[in-house]
N, C-alpha and C positions, 0 to 999 in steps of 0.2 A: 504494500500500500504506500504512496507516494505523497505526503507531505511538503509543506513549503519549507524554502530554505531556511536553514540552525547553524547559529554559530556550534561550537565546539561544546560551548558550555551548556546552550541549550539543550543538545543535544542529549549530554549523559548527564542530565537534571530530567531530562525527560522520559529518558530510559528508567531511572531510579522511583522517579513518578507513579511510572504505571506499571513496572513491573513486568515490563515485555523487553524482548533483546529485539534490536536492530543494529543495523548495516548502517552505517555515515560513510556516506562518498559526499567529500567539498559541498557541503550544504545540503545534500536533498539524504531525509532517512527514510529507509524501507522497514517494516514489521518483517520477523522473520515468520516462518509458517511454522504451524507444531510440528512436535515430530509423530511418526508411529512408535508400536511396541518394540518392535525390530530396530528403529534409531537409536532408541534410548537404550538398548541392552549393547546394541552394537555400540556405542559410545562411552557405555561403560565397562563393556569388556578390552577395547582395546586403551583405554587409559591403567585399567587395569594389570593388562597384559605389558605395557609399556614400562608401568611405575612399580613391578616385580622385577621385571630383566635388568632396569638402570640399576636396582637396589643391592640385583645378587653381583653384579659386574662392577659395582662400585664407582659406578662413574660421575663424574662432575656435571651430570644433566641433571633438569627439573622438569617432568611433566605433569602436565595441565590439561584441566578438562573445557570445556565449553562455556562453563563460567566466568572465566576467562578471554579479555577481547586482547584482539590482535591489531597496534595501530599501524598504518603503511604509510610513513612520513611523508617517499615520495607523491604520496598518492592524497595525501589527507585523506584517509581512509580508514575507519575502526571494524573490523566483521567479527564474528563468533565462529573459530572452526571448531569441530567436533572436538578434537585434541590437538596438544603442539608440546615439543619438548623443547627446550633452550639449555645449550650447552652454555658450561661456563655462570660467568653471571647477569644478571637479566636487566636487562634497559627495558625503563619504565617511561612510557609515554608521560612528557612535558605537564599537556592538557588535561590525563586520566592518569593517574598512580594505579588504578584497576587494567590498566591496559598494555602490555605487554610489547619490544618491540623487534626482538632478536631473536626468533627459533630458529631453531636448525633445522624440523621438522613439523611439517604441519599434517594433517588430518580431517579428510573429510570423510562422510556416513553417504553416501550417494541416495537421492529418494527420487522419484519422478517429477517432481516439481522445478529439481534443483538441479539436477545430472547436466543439463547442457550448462549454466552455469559455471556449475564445480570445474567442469572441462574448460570451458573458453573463457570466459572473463573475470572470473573468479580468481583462476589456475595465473592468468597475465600479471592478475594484482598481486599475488603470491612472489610471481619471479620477479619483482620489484625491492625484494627484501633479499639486501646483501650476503646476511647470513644464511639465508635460506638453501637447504643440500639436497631434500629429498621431500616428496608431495607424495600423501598415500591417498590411494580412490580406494573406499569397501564399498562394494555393490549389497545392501540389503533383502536384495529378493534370489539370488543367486549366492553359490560362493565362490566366489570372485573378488579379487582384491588385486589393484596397480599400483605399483611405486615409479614413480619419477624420479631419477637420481641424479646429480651434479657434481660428476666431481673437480673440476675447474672451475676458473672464474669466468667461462662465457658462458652464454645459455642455449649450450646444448642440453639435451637430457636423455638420458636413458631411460624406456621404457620398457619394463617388467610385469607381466601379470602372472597371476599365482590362481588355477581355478584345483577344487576340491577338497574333502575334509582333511584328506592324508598329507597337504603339501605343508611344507615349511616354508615361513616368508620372512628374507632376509632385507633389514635395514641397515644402510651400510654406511648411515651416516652415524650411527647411534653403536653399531658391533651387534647389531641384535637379531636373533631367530623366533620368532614366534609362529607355533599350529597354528594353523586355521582351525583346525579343531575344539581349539581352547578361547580362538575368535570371534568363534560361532557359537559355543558352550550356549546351550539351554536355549536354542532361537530354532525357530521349527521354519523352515523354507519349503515350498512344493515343487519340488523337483520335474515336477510332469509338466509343467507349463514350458 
């Protein structure tokens, strides 16, 4: 839903307001859509699955759930991604102290509403953030999961998908393996469609 233009401040006053999450792109905010069952497990299984692997590997990342905005300075741009880890330590947006502005990896939940999105313009505002090594797509109605990976500083990227319960899916900005089977824990998909 499309709203007139907000400054910064208005912005996450009004977010706080009402208790709904949006998107700020340079003045105009959009309502995000809810999620389904399947989002919200999926959102919590891979923060999950994330905030186990850094813990047992001991590494100097922080991951984050969707609670958490992501600002894109070049972009004046605040969104909500599903999950993001940030290596090292974390640059906090100027305007939002709630707003994050340095991961190393980010995380989307794929739904139909969103999916071309997540892909094209979303995915653009992403490669805008310096830090940024590696973008994961999880398909919700399928299992299917794509990592986009970076390992230079231009923006090429390497595309990866990982389909079924049995595979392992490797994050290689982070060192980490995680099942799809443990991604998908407790989430019922109809295989026959």
């Amino acid at each position: 839903m499309f709203l007139s233009k907000f400054t910064v401040k208005e912005y996450i006053e009004h977010e706080r307001e009402n208790g709904i999450k949006y998107e700020y792109h340079d003045g105009e905010i959009f309502a995000m859509a809810g999620g389904t069952y399947n989002h919200g497990l999926l959102c919590a299984n891979i923060y999950s699955e994330l905030r186990t692997g850094i813990t047992k590997k001991n590494q100097p990342c922080k991951p984050l759930s969707s609670e958490i905005k992501l600002f894109i300075k070049s972009k004046n741009s605040y969104v909500h991604p599903d999950s993001m880890v940030v290596y090292g330590e974390v640059e906090k947006s100027v305007a939002d102290k709630n707003a994050i502005a340095n991961p190393i990896l980010v995380v989307e939940v794929l739904s139909q509403s969103t999916a071309e999105y997540d892909r094209g313009d979303k995915f653009y505002l992403y490669r805008q953030i310096k830090t940024l090594k590696e973008y994961v797509l999880i398909n919700q109605n399928k299992y299917v999961f794509e990592v986009f990976y970076k390992s230079k500083d231009v923006d090429l990227w390497k595309i990866s998908r990982y389909e079924g319960l049995g595979t392992s899916i490797k994050l290689e900005s982070i060192g980490l393996e995680i099942k799809m089977s443990n991604l998908y824990f407790d989430i019922a998909i109809d295989t026959t469609l």
